[in-house]
C-alpha positions in Angstrom: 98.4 90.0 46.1 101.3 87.7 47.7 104.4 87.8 46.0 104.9 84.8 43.3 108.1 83.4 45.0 106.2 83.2 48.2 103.3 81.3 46.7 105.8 78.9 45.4 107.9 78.7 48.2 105.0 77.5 50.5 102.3 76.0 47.7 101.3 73.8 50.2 100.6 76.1 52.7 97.4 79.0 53.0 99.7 82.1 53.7 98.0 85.4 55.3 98.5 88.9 54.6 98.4 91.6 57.2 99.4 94.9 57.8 101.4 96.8 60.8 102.0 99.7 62.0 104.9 101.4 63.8 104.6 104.6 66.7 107.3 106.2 68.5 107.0 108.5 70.9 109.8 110.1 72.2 111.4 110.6 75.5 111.2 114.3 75.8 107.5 113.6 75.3 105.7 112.3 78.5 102.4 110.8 77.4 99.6 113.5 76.3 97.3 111.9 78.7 97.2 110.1 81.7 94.7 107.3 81.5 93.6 106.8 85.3 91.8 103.5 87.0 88.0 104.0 87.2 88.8 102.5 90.8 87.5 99.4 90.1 91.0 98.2 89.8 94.5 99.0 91.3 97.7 99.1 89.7 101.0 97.9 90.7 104.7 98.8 89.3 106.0 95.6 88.6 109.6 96.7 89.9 108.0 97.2 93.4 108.2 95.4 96.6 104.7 95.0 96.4 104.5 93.2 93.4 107.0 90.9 94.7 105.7 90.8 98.4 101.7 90.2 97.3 100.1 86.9 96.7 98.4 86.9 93.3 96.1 83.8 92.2 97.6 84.2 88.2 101.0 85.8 88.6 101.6 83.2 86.0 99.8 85.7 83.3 102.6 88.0 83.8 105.5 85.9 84.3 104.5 84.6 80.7 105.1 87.6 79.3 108.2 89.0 81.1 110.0 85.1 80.6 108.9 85.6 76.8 111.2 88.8 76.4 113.6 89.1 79.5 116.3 86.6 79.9 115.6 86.4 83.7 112.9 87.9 85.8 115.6 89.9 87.7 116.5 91.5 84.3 113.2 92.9 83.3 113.3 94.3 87.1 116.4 95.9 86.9 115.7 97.3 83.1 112.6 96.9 82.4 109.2 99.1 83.1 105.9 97.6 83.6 102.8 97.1 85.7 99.4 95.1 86.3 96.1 95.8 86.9 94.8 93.5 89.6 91.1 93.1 91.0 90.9 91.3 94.5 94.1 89.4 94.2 93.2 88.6 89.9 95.5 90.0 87.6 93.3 91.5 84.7 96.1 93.0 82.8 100.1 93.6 82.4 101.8 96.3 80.5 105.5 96.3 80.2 109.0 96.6 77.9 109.0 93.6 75.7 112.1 94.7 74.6 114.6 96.9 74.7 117.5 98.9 72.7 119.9 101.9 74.0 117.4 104.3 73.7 114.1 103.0 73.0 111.5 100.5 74.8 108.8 98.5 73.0 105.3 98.3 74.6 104.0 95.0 75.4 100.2 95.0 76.7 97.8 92.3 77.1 94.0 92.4 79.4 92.0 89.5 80.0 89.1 89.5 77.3 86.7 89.5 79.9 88.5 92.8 81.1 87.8 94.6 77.7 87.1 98.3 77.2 86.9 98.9 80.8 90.4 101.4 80.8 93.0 98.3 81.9 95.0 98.5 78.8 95.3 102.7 78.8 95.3 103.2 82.3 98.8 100.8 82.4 100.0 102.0 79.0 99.7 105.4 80.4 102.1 104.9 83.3 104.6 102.5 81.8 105.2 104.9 78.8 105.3 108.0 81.1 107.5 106.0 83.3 109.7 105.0 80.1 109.9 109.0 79.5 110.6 110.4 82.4 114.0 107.7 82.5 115.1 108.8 79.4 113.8 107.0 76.5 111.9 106.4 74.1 108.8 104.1 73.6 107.9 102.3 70.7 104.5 100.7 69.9 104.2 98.2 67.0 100.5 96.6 65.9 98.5 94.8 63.3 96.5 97.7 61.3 93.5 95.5 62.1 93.6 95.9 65.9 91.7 99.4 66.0 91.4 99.5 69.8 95.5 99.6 69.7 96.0 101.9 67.1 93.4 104.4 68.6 95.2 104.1 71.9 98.8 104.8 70.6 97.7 107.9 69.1 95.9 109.1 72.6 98.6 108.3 74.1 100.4 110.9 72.2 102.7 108.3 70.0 103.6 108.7 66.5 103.3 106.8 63.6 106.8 106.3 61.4 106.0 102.9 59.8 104.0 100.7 58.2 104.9 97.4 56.8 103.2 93.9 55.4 103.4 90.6 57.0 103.0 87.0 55.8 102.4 84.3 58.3 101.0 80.8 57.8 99.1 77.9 60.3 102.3 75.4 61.0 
């Protein structure tokens, strides 16, 4: 049940309740597993000259996300860990630090929907978490209770769980 202050607060709007959850995984702990490519992908470091150098039809898709978190592109690349999945010259999927603290980098991940439980998503969580490790810090991985496929892959990934907390949100 929603708090009574918030129902009164937004009477006029339809608030929704959700849950998250919170994993960590440290930096002295490289990931449990590493998630390979089937091979019908590739996967580029987004901190490489090749990403830079390579003509990709939807850079866009990842630009989107790195402009969301990053105050410049050059900042993500200098501070940043990430990379894409790409079929032909398609990006299908991007992994990367959404954000980032002293010690500790958050996981941002996204694949195409048509790119579903093929492997993108845990192939590039794989290397930008073991990546994160082997610098130093520590990754964090934050998602609704609801999204089963990122839960279950946090925990193969070797990440534990510290938190859990409730959200509100409404349509605007």
């Amino acid at each position: 049940m929603i708090d009574g202050g918030l129902n009164s607060l937004f009477a006029a709007r339809e608030l929704h309740l959700w849950d998250q959850i919170v994993y960590v995984s440290s930096y002295s702990e490289a990931p449990a597993v590493n998630l390979s490519s089937d091979g019908s992908f590739q996967t580029v470091n987004l901190r490489s000259q090749e990403w830079r150098n390579q003509d990709f039809l939807n850079r866009e898709f990842v630009y989107a996300h790195i402009d969301q978190f990053w105050e410049t592109q050059e900042d993500f690349y200098n501070k940043g860990y990430g990379y894409a999945a790409i079929e032909g010259s398609t990006i299908i999927g991007v992994c990367y630090s959404s954000f980032v603290t002293k010690e500790t980098h958050a996981i941002g991940i996204e694949t195409l929907p048509q790119h579903h439980k093929r492997g993108v998503g845990a192939c590039l969580a794989s290397l930008v978490v073991k990546d994160i490790a082997q610098s130093g810090f520590s990754s964090y991985w934050d998602c609704s209770q609801s999204n089963e496929a990122s839960n279950k892959l946090a925990l193969r990934l070797g990440f534990q769980q510290v938190h859990q907390y409730k959200c509100v949100g409404f349509a605007l």
